[in-house]
VOPAGU-2260 file (C-alpha; in pm, 1 decimal, decimal comma):
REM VOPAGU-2260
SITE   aa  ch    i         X         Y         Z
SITE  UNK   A    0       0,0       0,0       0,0
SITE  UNK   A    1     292,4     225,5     117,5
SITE  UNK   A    2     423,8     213,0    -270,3
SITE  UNK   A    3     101,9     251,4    -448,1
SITE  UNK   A    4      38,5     562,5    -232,8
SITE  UNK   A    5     402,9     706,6    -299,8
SITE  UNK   A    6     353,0     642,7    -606,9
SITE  UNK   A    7      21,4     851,5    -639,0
SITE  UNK   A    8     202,0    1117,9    -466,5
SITE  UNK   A    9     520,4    1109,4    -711,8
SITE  UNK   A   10     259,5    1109,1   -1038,5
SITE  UNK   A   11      36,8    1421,1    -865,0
SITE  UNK   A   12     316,3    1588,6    -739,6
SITE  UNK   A   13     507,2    1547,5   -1120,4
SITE  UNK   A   14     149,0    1647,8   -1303,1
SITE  UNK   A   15     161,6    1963,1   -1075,1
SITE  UNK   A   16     536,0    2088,1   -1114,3
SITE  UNK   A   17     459,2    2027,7   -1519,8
SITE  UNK   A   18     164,6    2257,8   -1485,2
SITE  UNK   A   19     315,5    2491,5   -1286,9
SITE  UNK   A   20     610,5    2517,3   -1531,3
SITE  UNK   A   21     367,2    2562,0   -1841,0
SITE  UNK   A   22     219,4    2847,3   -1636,5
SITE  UNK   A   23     551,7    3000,2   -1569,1
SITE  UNK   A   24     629,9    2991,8   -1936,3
SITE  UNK   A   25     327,0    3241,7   -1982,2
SITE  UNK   A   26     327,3    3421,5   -1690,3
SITE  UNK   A   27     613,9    3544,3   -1386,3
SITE  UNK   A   28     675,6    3284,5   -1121,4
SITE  UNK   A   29     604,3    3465,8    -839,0
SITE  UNK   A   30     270,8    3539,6    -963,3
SITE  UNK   A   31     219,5    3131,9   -1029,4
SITE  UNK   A   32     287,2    3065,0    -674,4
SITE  UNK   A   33     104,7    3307,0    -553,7
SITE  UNK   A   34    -227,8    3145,6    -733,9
SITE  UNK   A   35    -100,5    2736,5    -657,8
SITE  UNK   A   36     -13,7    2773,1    -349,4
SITE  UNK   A   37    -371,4    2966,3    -222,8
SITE  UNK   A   38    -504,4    2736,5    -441,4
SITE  UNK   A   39    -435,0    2414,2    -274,0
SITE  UNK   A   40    -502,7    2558,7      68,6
SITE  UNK   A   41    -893,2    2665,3     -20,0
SITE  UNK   A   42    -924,1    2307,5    -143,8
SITE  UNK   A   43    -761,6    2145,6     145,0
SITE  UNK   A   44    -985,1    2358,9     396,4
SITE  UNK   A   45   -1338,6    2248,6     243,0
SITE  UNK   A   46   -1218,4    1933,4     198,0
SITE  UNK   A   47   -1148,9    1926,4     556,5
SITE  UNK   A   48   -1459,7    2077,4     666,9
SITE  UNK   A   49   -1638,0    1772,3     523,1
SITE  UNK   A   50   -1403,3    1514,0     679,6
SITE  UNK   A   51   -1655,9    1426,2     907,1
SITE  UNK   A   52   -1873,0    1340,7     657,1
SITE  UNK   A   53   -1937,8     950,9     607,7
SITE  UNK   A   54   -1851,6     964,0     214,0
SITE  UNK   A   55   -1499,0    1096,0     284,3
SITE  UNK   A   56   -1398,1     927,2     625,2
SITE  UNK   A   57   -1456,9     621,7     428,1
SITE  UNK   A   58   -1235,3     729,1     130,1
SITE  UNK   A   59    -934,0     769,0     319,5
SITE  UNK   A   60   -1009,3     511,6     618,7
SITE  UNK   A   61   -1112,1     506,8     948,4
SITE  UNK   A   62    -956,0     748,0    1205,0
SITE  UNK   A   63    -737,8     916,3     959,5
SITE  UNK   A   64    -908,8    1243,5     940,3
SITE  UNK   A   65    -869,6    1392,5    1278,8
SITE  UNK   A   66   -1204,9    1581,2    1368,2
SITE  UNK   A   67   -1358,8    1759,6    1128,3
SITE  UNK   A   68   -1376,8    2075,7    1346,2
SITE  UNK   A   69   -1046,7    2046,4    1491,8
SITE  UNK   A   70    -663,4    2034,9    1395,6
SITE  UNK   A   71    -554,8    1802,2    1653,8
SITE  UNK   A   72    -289,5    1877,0    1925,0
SITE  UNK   A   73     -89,5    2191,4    1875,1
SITE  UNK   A   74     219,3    2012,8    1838,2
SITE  UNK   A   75      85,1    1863,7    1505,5
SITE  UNK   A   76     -65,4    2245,3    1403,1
SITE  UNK   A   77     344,3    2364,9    1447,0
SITE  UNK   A   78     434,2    2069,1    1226,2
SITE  UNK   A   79     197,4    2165,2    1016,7
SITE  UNK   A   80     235,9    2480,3    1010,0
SITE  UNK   A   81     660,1    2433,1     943,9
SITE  UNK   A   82     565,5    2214,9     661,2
SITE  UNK   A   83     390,9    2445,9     502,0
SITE  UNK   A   84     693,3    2762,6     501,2
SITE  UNK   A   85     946,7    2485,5     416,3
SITE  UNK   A   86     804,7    2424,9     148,2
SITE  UNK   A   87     736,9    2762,8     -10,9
SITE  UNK   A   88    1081,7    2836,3      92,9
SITE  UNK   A   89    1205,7    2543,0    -112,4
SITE  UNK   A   90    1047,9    2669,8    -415,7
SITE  UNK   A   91    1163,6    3005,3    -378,2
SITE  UNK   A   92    1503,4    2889,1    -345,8
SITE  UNK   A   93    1402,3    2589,6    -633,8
SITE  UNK   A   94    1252,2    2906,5    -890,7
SITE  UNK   A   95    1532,7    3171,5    -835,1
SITE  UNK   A   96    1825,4    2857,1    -925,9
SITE  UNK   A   97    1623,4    2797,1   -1227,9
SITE  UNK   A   98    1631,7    3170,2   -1339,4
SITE  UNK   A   99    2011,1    3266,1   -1198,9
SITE  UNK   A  100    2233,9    2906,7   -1256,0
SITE  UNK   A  101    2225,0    2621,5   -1444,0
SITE  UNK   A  102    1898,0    2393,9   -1431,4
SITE  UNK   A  103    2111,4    2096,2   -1505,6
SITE  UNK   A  104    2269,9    2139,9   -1144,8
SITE  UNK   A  105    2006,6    2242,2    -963,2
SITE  UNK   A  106    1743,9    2018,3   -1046,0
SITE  UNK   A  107    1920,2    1699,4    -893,4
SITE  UNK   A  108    2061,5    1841,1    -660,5
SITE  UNK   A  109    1787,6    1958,1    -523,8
SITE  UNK   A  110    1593,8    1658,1    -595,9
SITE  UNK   A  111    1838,4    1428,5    -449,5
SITE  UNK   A  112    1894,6    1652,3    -110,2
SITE  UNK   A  113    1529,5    1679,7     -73,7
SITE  UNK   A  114    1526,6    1255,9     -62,1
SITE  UNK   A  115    1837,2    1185,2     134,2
SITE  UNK   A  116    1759,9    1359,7     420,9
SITE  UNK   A  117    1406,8    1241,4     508,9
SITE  UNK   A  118    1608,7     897,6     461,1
SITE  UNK   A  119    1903,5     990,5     664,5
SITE  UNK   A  120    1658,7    1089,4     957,7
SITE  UNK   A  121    1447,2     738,2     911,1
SITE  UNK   A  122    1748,0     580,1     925,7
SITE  UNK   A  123    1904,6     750,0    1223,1
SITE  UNK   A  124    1539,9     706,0    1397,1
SITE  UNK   A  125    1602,0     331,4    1397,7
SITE  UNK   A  126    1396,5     229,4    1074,1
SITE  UNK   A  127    1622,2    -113,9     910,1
SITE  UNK   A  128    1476,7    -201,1     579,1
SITE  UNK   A  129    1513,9    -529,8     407,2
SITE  UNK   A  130    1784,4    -559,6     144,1
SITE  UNK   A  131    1549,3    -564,8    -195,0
SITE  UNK   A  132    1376,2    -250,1     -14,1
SITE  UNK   A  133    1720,6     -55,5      45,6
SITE  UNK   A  134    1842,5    -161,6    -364,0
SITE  UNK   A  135    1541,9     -29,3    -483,7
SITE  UNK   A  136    1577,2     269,3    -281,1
SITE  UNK   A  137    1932,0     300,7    -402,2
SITE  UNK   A  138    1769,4     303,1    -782,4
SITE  UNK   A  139    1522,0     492,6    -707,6
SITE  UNK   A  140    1784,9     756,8    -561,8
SITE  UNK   A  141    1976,7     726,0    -881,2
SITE  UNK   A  142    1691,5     780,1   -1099,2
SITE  UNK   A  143    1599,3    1081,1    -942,3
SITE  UNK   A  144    1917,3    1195,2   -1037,3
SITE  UNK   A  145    1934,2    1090,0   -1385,7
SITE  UNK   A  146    1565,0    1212,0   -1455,8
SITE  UNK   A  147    1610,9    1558,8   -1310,0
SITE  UNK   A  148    1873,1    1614,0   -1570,6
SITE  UNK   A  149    1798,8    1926,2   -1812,2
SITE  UNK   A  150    1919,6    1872,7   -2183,9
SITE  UNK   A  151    1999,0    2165,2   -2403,3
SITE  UNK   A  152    2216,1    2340,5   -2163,3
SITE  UNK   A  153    2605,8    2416,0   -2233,3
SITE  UNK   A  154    2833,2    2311,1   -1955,1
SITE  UNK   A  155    2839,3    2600,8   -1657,7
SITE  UNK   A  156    3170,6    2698,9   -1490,0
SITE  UNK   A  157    3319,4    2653,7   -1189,6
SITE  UNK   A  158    3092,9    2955,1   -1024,1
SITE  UNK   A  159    2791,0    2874,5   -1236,4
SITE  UNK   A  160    2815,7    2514,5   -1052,3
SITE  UNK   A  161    2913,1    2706,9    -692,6
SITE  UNK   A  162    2572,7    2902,0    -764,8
SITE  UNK   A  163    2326,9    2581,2    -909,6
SITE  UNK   A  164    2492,7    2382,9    -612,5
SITE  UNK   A  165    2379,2    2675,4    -350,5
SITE  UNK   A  166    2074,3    2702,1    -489,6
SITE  UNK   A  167    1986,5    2294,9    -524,2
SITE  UNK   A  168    2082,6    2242,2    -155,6
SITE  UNK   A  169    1901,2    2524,8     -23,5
SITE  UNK   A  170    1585,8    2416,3    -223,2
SITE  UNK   A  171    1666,7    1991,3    -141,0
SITE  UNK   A  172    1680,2    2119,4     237,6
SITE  UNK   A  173    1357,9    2272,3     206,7
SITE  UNK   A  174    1155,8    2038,9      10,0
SITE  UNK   A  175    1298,6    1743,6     257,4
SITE  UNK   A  176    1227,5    1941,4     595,5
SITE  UNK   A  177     862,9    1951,6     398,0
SITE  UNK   A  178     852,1    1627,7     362,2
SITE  UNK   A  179     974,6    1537,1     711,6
SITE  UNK   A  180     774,8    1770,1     918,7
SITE  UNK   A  181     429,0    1687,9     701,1
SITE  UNK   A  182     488,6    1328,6     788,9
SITE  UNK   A  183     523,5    1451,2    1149,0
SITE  UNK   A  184     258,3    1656,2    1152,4
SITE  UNK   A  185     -14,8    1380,2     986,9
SITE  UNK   A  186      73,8    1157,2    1264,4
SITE  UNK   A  187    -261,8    1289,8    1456,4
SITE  UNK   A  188    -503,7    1281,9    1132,9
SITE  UNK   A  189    -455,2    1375,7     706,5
SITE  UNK   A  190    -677,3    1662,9     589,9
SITE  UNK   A  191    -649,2    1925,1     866,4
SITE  UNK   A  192    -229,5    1910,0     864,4
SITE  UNK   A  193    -213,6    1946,0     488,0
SITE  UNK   A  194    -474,3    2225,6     521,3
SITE  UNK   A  195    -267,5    2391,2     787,9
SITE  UNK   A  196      67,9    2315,1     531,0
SITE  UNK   A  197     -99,0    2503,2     247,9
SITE  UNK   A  198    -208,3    2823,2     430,4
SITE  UNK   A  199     114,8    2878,8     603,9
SITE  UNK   A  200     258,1    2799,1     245,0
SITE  UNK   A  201      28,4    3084,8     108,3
SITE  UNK   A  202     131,1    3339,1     367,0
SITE  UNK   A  203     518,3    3280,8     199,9
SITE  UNK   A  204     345,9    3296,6    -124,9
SITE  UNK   A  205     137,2    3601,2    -109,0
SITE  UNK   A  206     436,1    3786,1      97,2
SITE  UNK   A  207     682,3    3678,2    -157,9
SITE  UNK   A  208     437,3    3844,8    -422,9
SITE  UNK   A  209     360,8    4146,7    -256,1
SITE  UNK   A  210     709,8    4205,5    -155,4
SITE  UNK   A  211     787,4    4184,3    -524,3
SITE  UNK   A  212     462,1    4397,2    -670,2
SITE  UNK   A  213     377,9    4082,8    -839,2
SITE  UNK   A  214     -15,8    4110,7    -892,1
SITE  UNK   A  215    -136,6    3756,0   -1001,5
SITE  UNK   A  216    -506,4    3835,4   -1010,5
SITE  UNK   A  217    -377,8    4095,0   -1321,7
SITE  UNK   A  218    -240,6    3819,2   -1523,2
SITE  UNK   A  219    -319,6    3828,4   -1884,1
SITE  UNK   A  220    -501,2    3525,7   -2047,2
SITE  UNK   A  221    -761,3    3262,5   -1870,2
SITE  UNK   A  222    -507,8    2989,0   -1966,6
SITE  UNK   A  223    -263,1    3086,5   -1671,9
SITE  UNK   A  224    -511,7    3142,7   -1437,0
SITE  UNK   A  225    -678,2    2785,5   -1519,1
SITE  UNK   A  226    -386,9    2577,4   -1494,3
SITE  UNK   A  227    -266,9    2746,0   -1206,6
SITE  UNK   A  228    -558,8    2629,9   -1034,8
SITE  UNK   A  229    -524,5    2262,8   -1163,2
SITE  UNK   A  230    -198,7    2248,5   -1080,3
SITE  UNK   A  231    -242,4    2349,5    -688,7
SITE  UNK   A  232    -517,7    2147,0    -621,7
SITE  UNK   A  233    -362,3    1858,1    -764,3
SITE  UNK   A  234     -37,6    1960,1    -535,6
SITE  UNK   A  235    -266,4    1933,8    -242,2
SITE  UNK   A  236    -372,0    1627,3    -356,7
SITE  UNK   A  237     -47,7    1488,0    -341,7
SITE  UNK   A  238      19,9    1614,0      -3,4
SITE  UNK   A  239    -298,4    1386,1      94,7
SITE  UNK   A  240    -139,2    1097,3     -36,8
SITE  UNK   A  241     212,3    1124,0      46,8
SITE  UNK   A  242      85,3    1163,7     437,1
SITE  UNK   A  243    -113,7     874,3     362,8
SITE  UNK   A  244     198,7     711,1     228,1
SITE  UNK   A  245     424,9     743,9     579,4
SITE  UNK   A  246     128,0     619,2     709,4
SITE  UNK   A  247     126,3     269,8     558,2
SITE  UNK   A  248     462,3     190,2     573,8
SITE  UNK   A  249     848,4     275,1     584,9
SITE  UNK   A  250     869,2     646,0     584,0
SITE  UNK   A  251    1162,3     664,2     414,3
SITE  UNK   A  252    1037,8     414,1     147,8
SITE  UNK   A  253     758,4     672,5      72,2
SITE  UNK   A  254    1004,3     946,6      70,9
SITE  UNK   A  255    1229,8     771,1    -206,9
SITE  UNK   A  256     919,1     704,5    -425,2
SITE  UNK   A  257     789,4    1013,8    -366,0
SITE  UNK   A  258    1061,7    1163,1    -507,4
SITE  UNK   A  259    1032,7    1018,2    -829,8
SITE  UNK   A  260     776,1    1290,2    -917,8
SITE  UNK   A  261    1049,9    1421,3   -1123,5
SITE  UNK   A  262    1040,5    1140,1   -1373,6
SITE  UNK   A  263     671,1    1251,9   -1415,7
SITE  UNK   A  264     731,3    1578,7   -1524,8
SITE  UNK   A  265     982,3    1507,4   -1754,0
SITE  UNK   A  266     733,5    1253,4   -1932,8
SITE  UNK   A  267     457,0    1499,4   -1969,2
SITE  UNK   A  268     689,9    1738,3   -2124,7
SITE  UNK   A  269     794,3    1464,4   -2407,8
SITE  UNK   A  270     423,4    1344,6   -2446,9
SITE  UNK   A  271     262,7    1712,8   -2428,5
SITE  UNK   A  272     480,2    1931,3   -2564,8
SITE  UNK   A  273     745,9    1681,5   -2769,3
SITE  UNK   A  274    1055,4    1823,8   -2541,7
SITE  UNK   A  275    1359,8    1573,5   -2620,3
SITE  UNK   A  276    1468,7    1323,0   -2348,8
SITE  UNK   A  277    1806,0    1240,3   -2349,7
SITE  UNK   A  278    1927,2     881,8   -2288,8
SITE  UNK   A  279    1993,2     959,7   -1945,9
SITE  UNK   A  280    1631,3    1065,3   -1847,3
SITE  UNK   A  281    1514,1     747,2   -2019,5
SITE  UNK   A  282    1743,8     527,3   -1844,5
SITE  UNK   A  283    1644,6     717,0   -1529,8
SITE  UNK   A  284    1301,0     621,4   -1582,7
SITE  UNK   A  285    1418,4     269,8   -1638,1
SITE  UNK   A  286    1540,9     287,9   -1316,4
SITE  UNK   A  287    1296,6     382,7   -1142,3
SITE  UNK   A  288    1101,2     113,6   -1230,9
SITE  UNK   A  289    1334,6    -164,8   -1174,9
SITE  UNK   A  290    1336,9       0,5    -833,5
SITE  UNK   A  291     992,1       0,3    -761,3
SITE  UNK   A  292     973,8    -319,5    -883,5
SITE  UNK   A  293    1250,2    -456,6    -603,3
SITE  UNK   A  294    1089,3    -260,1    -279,6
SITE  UNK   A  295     735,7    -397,7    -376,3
SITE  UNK   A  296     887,9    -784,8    -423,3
């Protein structure tokens, strides 16, 4: 269950990030965010609001919901709550190493980071996989890397790489402290913490905006607006079932698959808009599946 749920995640959270980039093709990023972000968070609020509801509860199981009137303990709100700013913060950082060093850097990086250290904590906090789960996870980690790869770019210098390394970090750190504190945080139910996540993400948002006189509501064109709006409440949906994910299983198993969501993205792009895939995306994506294939044996 834990993999089929990761996996859900990975293909939501890939749909939404290939959205998102169409979007930002069209329009500034800053004013994307600032239209995903609130996006997911109304979504994730009247979703919650009906979690009580019989229809729902049984959707994502019994006891999973928290109350649908509450948030649970505080400590889960703060986790929550963290979640949410690490991730905007990620995607700052993510955005501005797109649009100041090279993408070929600072996509792995940042998608590797953002995988090894929700795995380093499991790890340290005493989880021992078997051996076909920790190979797969070792392809899986590979893959990420391989499918994160941008073609088309010329090979950056030594400060070019100082800069895309910076930036991939910085956004890695924040996408894993994301993924770490959401898991913490959906310990005491599913729809309320992600709620929580996606407001205090829209606070970053909409101060990042107005702190830049970005206006997204002024946006020219229906198209941006549109897919701005599929593209965060399908990003919320993938915070549902990535929670749901640590959940069922190994939390740094759902990380690792999880983090695949790149390989999405990159296969959208090929099949929507007929972008090239070098051979080292497509033997990422072969390895991705040999790896999901060895932690589900």
């Amino acid at each position: 269950m834990v993999t089929i749920l990761a996996l859900a995640a990975a293909i939501l959270y890939g749909t939404a990030d290939f959205l998102g980039g169409v979007a930002s093709r069209r329009a500034r990023v800053f004013a994307v965010l600032a239209l995903t972000v609130p996006t997911g968070a109304v979504v994730m609020v009247a979703v919650a609001l009906l979690g009580g509801t019989p229809w729902v509860s049984g959707l994502l199981g019994h006891g999973g919901l928290g109350a649908p009137t509450s948030v649970g303990d505080w400590s889960a709100v703060g986790w929550a709550a963290l979640s949410g700013v690490c991730g905007a913060a990620g995607l700052v950082a993510f955005y501005a190493g797109f649009a100041s060093a090279p993408i070929s850097v600072v996509a792995p990086v940042a998608a590797l980071v953002s995988a090894v250290l929700p795995v380093g904590v499991a790890v340290a906090g005493g989880e021992r996989p078997r051996a076909g789960v920790i190979a797969g996870g070792l392809l899986c980690l590979i893959a990420i890397v391989l499918v994160s790869t941008q073609p088309g770019e010329r090979r950056p210098g030594a400060s070019s790489r100082l800069l895309a390394l910076g930036y991939g970090a910085a956004a890695g750190v924040g996408f894993g402290l994301f993924f770490l504190f959401l898991k913490d945080a959906g310990q005491s139910g599913v729809l309320w913490p992600v709620a929580i996540s996606r407001s205090a993400g829209t606070v970053v948002a909409l101060g990042i905006a107005l702190a830049t006189g970005t206006r997204p509501w002024r946006q020219r064109g229906a198209s941006v607006v549109c897919i701005s709006l599929i593209s965060g409440t399908l990003d919320a949906a993938a915070n549902v079932c990535y929670v749901l994910a640590t959940r069922a299983g190994l939390f740094g198993l759902a990380v690792v698959i999880t983090a695949l969501y790149p390989g999405m993205t990159v296969l959208l792009a090929r099949l929507v808009l007929g972008e090239r895939m070098r051979w080292l995306q497509r033997a990422g994506l072969l390895l991705a599946a040999v790896g999901v294939v060895f932690v589900t044996a």
